[in-house]
C-alpha positions as CSV (number, residue, x, y, z in Angstrom):
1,X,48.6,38.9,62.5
2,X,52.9,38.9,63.4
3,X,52.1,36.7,65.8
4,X,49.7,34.1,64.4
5,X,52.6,34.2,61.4
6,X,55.6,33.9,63.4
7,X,53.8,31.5,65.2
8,X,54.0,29.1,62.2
9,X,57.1,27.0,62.7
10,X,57.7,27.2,59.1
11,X,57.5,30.6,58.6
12,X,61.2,31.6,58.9
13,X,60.6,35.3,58.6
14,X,57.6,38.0,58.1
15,X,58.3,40.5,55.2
16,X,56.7,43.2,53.2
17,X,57.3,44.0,49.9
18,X,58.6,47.9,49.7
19,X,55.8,49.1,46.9
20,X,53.7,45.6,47.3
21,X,54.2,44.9,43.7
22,X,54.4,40.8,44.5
23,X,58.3,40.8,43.2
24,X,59.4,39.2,45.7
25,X,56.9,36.3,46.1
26,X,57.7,34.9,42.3
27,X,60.8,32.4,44.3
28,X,63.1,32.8,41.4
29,X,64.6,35.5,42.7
30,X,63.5,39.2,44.2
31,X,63.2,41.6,41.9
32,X,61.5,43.6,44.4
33,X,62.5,45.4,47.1
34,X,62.1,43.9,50.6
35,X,61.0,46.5,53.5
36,X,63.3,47.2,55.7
37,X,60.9,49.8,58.0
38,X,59.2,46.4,58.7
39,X,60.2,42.9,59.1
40,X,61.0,39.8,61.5
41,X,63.1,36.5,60.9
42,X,64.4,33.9,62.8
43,X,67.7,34.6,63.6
44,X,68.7,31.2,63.2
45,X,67.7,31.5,59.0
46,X,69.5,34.8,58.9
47,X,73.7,34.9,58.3
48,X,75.2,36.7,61.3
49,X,77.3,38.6,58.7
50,X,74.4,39.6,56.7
51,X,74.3,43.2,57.5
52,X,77.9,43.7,58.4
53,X,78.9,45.5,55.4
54,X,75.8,48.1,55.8
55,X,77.9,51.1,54.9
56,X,78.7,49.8,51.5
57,X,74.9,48.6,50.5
58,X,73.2,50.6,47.7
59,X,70.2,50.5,49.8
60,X,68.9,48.9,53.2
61,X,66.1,47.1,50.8
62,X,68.6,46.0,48.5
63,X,70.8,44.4,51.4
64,X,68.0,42.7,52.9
65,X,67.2,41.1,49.6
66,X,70.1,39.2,49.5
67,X,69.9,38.9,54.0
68,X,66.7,37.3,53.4
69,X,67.4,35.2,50.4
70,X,67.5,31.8,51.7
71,X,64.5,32.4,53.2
72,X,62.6,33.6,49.9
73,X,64.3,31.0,48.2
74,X,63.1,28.1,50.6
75,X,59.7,29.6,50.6
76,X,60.0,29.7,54.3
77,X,58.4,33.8,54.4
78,X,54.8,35.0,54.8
79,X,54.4,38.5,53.7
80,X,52.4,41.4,55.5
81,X,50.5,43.5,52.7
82,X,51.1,47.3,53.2
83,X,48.7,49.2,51.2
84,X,50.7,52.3,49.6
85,X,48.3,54.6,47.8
86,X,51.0,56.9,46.8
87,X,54.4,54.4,45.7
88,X,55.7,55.7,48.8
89,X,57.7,52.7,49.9
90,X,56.3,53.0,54.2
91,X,54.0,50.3,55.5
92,X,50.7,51.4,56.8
93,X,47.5,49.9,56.7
């Protein structure tokens, strides 16, 4: 399934959405949180800065929230449903 979505010219990036609560597919914004144990992008979409301050984040999900913004907000992203029984934010499935 990556594959066949990355595959997609205009799919800029794969994501999954931390407790796949469809937050982040609403484009006005993500009020979700974006997985970070899971996801690919096209670099060329992606600032080269975007992770540099990594140290200072609140959270990896929060920081790649705003990494992948342009991407979101282009509706450039296809998203990989993780099933999460427990609100344990893991993809499985």
């Amino acid at each position: 399934k990556l594959f066949s979505m990355m595959g997609d010219p205009e799919n800029w990036g794969v994501l999954a959405e931390c407790h796949n609560r469809n937050h982040c597919t609403n484009h006005s914004g993500c009020t979700g949180m974006i997985h970070t144990d899971f996801f690919a992008v096209r670099p060329e979409h992606v600032d080269k800065d975007a992770f540099k301050n990594w140290n200072r984040a609140p959270s990896a999900e929060r920081q790649a929230n705003v990494a992948f913004s342009n991407i979101i907000e282009a509706r450039r992203e296809a998203w990989i449903w993780n099933k999460t029984p427990d609100g344990v934010c893991r993809v499985r499935g």
